[in-house]
MOPAC internal coordinates of N, CA, C and O (Angstrom, degrees):
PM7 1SCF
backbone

  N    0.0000 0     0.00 0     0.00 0    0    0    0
  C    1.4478 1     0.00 0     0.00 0    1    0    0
  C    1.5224 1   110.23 1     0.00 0    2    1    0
  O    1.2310 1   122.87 1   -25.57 1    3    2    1
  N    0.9858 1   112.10 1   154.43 1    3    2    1
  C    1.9898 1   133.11 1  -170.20 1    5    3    2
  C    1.9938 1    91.91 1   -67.67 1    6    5    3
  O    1.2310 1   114.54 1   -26.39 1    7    6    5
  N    0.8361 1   127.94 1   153.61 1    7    6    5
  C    1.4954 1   132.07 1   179.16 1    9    7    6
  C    1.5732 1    97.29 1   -73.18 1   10    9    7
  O    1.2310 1   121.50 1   130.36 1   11   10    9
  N    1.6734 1   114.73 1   -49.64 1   11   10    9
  C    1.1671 1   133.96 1  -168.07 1   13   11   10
  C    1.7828 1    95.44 1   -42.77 1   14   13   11
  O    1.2310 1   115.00 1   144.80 1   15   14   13
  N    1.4436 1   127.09 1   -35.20 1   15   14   13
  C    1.4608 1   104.31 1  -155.98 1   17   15   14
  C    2.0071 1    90.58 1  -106.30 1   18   17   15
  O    1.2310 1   122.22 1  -165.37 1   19   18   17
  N    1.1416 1   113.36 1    14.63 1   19   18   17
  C    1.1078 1   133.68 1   161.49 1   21   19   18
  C    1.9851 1   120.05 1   -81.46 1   22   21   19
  O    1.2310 1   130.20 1   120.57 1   23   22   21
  N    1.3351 1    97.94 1   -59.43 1   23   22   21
  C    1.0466 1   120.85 1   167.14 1   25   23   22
  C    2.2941 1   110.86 1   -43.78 1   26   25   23
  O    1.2310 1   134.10 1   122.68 1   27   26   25
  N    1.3094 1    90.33 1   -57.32 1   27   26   25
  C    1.7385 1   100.59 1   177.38 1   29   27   26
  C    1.6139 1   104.71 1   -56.70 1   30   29   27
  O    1.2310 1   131.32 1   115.04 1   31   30   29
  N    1.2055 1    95.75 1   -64.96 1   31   30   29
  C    1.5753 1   101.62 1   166.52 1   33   31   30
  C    1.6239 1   120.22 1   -11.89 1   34   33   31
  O    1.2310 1   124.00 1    90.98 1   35   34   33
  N    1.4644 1   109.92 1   -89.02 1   35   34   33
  C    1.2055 1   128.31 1  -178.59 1   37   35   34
  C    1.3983 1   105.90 1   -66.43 1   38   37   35
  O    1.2310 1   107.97 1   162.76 1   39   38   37
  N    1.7274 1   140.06 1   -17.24 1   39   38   37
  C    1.2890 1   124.40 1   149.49 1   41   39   38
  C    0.9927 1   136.91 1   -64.88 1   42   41   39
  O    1.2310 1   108.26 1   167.54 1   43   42   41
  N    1.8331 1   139.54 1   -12.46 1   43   42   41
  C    0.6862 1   158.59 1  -136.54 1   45   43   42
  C    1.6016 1    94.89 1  -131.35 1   46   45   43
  O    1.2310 1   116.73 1   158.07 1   47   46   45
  N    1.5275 1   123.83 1   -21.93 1   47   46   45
  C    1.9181 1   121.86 1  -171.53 1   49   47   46
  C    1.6622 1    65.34 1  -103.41 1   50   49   47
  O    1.2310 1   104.61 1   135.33 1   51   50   49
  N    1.2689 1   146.03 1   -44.67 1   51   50   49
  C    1.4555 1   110.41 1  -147.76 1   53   51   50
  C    1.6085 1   113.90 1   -77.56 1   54   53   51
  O    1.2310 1   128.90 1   143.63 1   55   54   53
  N    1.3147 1   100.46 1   -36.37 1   55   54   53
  C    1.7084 1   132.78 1  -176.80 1   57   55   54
  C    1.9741 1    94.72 1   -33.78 1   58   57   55
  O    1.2310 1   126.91 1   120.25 1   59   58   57
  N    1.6590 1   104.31 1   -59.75 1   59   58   57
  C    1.2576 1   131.92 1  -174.71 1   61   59   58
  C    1.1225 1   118.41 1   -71.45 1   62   61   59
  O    1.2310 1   120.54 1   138.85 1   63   62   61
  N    1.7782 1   116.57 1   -41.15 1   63   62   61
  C    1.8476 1   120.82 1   165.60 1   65   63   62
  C    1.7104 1    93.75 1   -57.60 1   66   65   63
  O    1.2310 1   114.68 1   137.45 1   67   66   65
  N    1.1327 1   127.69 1   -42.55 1   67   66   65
  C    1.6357 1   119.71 1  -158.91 1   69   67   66
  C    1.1727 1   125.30 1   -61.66 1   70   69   67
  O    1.2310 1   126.17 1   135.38 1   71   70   69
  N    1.4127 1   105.74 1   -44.62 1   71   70   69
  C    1.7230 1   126.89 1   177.52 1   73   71   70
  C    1.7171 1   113.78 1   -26.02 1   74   73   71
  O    1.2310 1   123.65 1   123.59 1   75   74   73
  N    1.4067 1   110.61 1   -56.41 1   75   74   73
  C    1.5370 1   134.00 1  -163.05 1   77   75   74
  C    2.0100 1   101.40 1   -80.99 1   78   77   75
  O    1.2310 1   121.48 1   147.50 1   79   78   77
  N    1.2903 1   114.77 1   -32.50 1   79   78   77
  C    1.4571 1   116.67 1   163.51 1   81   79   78
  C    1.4712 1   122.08 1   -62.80 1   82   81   79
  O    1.2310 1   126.84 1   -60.38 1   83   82   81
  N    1.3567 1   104.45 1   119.62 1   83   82   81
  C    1.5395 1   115.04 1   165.81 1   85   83   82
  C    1.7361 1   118.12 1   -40.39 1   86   85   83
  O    1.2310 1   110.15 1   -35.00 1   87   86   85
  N    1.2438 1   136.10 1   145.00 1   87   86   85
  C    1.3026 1   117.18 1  -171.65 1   89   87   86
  C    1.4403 1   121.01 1  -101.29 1   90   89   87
  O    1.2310 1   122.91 1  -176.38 1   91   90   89
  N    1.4870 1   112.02 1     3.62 1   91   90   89
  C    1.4957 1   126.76 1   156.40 1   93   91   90
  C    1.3397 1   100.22 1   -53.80 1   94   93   91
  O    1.2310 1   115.72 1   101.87 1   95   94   93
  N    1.4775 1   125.73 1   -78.13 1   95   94   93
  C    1.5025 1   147.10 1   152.94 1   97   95   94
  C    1.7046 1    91.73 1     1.19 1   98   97   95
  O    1.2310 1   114.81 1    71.31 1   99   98   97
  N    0.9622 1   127.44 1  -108.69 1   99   98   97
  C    1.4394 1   150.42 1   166.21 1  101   99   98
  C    2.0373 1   101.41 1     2.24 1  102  101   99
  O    1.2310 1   135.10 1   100.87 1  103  102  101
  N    1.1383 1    88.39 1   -79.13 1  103  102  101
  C    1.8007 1    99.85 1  -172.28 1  105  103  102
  C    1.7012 1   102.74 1   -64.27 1  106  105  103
  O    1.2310 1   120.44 1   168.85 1  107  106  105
  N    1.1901 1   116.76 1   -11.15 1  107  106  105
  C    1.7805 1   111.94 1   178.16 1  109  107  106
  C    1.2024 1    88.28 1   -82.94 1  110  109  107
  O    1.2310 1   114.06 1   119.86 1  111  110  109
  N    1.6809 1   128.86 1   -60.14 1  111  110  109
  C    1.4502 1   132.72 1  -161.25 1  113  111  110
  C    1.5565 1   102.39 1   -37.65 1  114  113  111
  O    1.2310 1   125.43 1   105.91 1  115  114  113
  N    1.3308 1   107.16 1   -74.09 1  115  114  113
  C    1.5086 1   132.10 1  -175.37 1  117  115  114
  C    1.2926 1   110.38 1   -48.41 1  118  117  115
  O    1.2310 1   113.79 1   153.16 1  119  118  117
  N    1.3889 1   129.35 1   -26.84 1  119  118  117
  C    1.2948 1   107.96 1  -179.55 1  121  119  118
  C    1.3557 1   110.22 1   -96.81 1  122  121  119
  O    1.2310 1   119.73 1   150.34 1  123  122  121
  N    1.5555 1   118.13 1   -29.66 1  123  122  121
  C    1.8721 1   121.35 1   157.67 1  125  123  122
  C    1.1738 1   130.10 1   -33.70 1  126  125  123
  O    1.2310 1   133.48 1   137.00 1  127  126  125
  N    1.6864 1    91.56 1   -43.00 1  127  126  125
  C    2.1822 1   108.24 1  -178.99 1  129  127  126
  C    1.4565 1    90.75 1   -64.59 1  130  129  127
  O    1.2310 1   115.86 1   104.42 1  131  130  129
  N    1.1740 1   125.46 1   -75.58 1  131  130  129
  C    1.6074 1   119.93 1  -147.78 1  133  131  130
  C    1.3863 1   103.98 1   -60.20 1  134  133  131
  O    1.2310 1   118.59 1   158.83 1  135  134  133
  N    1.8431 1   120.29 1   -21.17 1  135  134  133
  C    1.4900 1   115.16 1  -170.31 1  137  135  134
  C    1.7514 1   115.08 1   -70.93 1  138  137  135
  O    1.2310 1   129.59 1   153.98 1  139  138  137
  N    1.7533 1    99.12 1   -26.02 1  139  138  137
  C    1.0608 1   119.83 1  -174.48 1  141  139  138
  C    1.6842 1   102.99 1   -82.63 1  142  141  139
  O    1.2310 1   121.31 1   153.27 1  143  142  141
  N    1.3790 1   115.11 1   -26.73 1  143  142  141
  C    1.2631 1   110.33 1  -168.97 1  145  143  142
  C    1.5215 1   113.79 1   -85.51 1  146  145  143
  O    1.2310 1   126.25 1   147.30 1  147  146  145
  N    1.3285 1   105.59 1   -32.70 1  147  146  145
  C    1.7905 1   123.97 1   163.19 1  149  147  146
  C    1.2862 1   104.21 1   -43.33 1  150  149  147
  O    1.2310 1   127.83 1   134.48 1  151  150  149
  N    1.2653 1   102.54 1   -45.52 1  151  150  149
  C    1.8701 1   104.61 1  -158.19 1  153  151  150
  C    1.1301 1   118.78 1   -71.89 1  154  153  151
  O    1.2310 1   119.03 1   142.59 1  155  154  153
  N    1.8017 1   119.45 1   -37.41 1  155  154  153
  C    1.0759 1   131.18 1   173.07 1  157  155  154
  C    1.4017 1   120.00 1   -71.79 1  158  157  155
  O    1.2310 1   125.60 1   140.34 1  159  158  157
  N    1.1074 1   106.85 1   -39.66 1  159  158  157
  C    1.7722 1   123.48 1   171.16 1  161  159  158
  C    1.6519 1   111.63 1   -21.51 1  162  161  159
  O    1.2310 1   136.69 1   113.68 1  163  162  161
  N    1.6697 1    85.29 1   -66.32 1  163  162  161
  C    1.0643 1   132.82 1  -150.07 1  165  163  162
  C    1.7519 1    92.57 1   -67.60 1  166  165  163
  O    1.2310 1   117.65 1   113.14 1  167  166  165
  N    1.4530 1   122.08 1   -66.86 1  167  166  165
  C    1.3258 1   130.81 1  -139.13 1  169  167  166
  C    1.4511 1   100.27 1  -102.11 1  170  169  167
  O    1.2310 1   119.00 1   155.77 1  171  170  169
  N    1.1600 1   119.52 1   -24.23 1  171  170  169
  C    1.7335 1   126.27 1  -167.56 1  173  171  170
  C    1.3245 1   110.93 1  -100.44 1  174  173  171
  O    1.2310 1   117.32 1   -40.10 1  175  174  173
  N    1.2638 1   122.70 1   139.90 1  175  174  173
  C    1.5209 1   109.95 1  -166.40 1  177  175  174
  C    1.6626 1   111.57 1  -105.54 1  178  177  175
  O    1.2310 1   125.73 1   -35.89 1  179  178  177
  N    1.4674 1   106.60 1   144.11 1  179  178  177
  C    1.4737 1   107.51 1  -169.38 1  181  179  178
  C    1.4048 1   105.13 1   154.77 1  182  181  179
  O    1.2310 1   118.12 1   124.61 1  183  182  181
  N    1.5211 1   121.18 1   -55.39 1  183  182  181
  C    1.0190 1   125.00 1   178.95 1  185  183  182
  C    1.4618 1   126.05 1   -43.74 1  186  185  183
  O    1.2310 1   123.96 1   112.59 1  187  186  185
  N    1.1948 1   110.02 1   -67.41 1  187  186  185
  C    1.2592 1   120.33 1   174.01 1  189  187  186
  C    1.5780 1   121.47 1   -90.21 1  190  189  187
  O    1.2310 1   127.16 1  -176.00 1  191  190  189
  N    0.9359 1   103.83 1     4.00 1  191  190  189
  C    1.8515 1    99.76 1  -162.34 1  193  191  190
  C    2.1104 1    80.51 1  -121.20 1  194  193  191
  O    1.2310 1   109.70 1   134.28 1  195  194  193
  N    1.3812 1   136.93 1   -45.72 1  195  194  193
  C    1.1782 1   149.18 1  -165.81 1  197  195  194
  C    1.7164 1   112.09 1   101.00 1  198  197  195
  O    1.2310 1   124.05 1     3.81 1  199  198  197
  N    1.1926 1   109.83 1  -176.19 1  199  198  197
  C    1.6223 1   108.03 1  -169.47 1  201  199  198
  C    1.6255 1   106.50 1   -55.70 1  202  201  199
  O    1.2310 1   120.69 1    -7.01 1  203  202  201
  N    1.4729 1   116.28 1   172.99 1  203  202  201
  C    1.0185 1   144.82 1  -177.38 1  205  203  202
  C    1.7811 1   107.52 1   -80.74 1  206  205  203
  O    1.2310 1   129.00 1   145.59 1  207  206  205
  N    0.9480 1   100.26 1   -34.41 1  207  206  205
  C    1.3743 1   131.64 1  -164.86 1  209  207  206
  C    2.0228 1   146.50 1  -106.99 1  210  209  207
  O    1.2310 1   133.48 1   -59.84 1  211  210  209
  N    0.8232 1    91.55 1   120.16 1  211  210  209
  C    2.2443 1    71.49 1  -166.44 1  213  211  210
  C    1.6801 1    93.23 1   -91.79 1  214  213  211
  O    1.2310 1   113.57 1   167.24 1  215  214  213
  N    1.1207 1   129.76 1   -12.76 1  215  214  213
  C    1.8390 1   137.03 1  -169.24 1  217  215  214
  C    1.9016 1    97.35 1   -59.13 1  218  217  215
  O    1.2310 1   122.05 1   -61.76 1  219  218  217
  N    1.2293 1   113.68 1   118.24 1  219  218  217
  C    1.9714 1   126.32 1   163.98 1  221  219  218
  C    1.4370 1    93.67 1    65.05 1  222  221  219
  O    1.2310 1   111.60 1  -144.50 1  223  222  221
  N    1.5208 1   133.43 1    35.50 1  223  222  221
  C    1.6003 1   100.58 1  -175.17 1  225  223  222
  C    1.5685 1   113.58 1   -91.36 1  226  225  223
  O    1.2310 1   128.73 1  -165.53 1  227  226  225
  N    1.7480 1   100.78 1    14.47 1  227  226  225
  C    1.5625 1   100.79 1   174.54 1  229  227  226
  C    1.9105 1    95.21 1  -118.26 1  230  229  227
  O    1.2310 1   121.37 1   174.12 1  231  230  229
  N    1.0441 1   114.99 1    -5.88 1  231  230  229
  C    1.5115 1   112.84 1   167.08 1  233  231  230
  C    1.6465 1    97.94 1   -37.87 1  234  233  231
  O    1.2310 1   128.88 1   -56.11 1  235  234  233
  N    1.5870 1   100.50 1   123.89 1  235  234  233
  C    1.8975 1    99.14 1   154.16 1  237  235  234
  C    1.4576 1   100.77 1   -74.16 1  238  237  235
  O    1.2310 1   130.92 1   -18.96 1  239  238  237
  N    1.9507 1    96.53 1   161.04 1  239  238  237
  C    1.4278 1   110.95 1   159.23 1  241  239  238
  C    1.9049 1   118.38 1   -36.43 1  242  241  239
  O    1.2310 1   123.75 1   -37.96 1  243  242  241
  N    1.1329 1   110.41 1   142.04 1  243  242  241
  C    1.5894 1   102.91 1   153.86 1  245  243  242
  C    1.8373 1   120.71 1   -83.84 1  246  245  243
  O    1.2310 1   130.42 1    -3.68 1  247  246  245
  N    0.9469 1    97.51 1   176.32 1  247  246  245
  C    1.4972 1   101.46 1  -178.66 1  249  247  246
  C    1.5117 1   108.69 1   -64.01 1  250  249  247
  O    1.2310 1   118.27 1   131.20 1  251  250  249
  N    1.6100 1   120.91 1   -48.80 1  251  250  249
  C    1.1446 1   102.14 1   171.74 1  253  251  250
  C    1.4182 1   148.41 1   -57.18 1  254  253  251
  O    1.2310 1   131.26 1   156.76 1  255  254  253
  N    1.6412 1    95.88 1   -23.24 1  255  254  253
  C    1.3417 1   115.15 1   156.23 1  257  255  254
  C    1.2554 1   145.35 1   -66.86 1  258  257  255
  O    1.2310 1   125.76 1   156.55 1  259  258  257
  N    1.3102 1   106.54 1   -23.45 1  259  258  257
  C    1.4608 1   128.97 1  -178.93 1  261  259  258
  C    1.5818 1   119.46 1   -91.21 1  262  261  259
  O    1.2310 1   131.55 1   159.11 1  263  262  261
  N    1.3619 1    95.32 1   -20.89 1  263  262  261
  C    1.7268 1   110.76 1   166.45 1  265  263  262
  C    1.2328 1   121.51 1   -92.87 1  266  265  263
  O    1.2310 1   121.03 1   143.43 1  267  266  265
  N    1.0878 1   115.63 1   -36.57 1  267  266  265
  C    1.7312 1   125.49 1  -172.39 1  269  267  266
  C    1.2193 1    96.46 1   -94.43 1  270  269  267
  O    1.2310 1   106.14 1   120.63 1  271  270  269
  N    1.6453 1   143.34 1   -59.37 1  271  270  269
  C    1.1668 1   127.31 1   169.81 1  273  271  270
  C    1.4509 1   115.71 1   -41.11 1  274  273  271
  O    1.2310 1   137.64 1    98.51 1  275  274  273
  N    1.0800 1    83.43 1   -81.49 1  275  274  273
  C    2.1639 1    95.98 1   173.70 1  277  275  274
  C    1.3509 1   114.30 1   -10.38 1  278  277  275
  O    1.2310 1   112.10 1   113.27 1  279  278  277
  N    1.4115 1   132.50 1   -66.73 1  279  278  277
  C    1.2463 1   149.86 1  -162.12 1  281  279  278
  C    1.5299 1    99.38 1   -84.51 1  282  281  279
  O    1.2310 1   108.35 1   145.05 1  283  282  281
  N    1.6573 1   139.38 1   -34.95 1  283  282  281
  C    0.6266 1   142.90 1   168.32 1  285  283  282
  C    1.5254 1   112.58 1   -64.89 1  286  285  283
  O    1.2310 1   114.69 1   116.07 1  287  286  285
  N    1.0024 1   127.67 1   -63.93 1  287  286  285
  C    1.5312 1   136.73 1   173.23 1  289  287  286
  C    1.9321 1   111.09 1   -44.42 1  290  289  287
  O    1.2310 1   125.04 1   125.16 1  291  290  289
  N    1.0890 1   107.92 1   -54.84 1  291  290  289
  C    1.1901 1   120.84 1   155.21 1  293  291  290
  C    1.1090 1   116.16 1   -34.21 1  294  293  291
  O    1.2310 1   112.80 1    95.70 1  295  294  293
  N    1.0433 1   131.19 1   -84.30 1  295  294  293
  C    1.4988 1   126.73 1   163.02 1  297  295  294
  C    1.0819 1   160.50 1    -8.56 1  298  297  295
  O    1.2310 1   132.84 1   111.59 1  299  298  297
  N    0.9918 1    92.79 1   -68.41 1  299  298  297
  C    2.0986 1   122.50 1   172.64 1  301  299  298
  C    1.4868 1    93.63 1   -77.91 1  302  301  299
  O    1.2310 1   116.88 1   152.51 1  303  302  301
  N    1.4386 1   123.53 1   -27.49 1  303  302  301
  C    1.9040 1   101.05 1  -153.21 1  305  303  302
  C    1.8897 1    73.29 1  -100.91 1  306  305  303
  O    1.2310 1   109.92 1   159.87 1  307  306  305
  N    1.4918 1   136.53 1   -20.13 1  307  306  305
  C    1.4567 1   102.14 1  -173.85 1  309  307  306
  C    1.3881 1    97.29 1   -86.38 1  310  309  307
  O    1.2310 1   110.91 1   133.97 1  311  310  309
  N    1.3499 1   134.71 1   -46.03 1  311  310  309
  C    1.4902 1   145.86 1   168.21 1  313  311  310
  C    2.0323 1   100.06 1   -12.53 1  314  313  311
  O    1.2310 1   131.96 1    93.86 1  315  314  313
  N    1.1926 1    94.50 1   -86.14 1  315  314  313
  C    1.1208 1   108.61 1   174.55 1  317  315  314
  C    1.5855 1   127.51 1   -47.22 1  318  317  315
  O    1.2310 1   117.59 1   158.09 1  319  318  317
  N    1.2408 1   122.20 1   -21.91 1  319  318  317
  C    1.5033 1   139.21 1   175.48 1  321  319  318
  C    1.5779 1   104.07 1    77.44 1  322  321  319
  O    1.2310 1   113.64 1  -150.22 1  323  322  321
  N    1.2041 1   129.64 1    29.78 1  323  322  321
  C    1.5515 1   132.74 1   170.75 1  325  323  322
  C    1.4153 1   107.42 1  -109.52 1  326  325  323
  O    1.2310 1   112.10 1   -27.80 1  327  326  325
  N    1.2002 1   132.51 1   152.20 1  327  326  325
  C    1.8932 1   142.20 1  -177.25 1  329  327  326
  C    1.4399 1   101.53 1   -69.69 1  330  329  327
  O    1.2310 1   126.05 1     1.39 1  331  330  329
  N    1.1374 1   105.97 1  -178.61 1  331  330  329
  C    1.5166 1    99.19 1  -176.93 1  333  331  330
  C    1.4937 1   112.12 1   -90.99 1  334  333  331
  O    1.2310 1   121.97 1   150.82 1  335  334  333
  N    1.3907 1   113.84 1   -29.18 1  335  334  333
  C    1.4571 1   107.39 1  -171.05 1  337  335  334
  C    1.3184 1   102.75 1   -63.71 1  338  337  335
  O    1.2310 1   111.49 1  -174.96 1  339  338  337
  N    1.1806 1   133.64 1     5.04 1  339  338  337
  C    1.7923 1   124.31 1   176.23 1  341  339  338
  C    1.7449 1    81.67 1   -82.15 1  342  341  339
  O    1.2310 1    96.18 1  -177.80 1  343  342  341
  N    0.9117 1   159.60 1     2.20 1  343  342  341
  C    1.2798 1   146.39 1   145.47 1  345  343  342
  C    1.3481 1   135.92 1   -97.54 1  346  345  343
  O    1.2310 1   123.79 1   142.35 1  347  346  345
  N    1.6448 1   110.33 1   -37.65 1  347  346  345
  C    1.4048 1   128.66 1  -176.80 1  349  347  346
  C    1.4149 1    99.18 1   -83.75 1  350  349  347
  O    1.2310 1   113.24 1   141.99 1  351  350  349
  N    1.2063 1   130.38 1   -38.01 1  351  350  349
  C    1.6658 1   109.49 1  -169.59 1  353  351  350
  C    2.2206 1   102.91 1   -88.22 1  354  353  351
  O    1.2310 1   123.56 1   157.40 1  355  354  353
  N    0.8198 1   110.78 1   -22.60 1  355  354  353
  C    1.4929 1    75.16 1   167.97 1  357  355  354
  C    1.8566 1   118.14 1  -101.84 1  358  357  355
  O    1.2310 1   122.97 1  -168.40 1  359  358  357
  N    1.0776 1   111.92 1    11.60 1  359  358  357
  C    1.4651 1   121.15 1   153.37 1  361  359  358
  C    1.2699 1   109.70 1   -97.42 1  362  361  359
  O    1.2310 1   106.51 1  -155.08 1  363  362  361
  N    1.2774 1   142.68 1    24.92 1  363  362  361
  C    1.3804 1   142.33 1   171.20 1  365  363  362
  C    2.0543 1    92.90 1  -112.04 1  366  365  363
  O    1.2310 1   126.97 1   114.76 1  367  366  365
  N    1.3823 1   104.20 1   -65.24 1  367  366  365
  C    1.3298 1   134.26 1   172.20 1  369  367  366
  C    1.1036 1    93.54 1   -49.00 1  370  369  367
  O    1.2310 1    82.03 1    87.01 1  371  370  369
  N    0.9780 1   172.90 1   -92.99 1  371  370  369
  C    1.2336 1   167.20 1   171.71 1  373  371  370
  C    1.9338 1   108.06 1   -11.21 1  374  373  371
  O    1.2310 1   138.67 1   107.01 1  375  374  373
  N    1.0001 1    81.40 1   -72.99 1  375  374  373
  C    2.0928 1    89.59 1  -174.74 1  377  375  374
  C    1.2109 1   119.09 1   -53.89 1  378  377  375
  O    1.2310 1   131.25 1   126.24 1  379  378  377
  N    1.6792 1    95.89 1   -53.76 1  379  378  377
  C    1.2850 1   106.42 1   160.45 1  381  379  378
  C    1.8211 1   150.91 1   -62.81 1  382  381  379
  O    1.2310 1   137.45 1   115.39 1  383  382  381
  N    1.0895 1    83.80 1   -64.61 1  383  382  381
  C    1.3775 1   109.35 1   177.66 1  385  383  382
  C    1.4436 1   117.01 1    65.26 1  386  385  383
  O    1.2310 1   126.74 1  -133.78 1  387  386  385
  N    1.4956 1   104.64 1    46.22 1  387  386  385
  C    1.8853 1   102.00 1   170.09 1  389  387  386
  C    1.3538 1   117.42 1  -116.73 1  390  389  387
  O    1.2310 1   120.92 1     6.79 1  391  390  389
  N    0.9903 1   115.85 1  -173.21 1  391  390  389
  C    1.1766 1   130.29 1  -153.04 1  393  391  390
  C    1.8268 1    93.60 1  -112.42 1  394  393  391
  O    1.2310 1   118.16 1   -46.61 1  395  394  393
  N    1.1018 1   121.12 1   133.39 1  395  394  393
  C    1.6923 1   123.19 1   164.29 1  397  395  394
  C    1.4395 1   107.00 1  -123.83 1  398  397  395
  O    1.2310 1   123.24 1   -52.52 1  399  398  397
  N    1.5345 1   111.39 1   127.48 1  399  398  397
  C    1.7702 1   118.45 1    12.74 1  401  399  398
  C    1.8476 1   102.55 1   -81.58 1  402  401  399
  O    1.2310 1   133.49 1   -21.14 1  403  402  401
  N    1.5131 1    91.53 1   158.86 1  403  402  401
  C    1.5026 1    84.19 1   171.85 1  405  403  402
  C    1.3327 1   119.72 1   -79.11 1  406  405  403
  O    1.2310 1   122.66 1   -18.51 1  407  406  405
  N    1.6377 1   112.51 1   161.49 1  407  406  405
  C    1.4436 1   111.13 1  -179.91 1  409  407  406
  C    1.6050 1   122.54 1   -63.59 1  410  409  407
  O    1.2310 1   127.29 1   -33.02 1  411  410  409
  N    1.3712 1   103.58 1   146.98 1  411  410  409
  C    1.5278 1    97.00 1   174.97 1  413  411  410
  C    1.6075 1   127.52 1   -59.39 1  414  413  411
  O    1.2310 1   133.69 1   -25.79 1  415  414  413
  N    1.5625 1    91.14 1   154.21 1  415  414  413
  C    1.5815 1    88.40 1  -164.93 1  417  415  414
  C    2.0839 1   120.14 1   -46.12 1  418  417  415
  O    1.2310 1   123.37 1   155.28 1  419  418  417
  N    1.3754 1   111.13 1   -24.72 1  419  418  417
  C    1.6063 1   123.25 1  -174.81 1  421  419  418
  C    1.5556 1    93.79 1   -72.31 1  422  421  419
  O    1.2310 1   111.68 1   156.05 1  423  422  421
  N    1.4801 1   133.29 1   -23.95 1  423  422  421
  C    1.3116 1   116.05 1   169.21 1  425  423  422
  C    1.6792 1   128.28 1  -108.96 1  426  425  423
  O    1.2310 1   116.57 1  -150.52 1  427  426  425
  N    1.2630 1   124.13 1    29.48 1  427  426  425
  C    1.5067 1   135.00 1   175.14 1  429  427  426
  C    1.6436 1    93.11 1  -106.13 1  430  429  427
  O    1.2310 1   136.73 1   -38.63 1  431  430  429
  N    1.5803 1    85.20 1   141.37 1  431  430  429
  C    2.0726 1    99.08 1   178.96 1  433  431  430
  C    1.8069 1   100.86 1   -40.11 1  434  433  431
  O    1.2310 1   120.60 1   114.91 1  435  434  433
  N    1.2041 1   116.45 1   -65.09 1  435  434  433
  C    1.6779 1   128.83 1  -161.51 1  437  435  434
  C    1.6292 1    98.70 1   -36.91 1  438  437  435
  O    1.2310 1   122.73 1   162.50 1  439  438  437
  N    1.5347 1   112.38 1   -17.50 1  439  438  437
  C    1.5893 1    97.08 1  -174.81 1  441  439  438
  C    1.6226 1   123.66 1   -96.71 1  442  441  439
  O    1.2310 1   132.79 1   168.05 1  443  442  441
  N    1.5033 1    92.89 1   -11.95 1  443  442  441
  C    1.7392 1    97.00 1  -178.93 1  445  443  442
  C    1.9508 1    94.64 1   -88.03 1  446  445  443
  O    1.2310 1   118.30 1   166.36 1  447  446  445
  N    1.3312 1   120.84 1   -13.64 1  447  446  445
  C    1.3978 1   102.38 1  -171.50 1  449  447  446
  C    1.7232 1   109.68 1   -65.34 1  450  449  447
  O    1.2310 1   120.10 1   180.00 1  451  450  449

């Protein structure tokens, strides 16, 4: 399965965990995540520079990943009342490190070989 219907999943338990939270509760959470998410952005390298690494960076997710992330990601970003890409794009950006949209096929290495 696509992470994405993973992702709904776990938006849909957080949407429902949220209801019963005070929204002081709520707006402290949310403003910690992004402080934490700035920080890391910011200080850890990957984001902006791309991975460390050239090893699986076209490996798909595995299943365990795609469920437990998924549902996890899901979660926290409806819990929290933020979308998901406040999570998925700098853990994509990170792994990845491309550029969207990607370049056309006449400009990726694989095409001059």
């Amino acid at each position: 399965m696509l992470i994405a219907v993973f992702i709904a999943i776990g938006a849909v338990a957080g949407a429902i965990s949220a209801v019963d939270v005070p929204d002081i509760v709520l707006h402290i959470l949310f403003a910690v995540y992004l402080a934490v998410t700035i920080a890391d952005t910011a200080m850890r390298s990957g984001f902006f520079t791309g991975p460390d690494h050239d090893a699986d960076l076209e490996k798909p997710l595995g299943r365990f990943t795609s469920t437990v992330g998924g549902l996890g990601i899901g979660a926290v970003a409806s819990f929290l009342g933020g979308g998901s890409s406040v999570i998925t794009v700098p853990l994509l950006l990170r792994r990845h490190g491309r550029p969207w949209p990607p370049p056309p096929p006449w400009q990726t290495p694989s095409a001059s070989r």
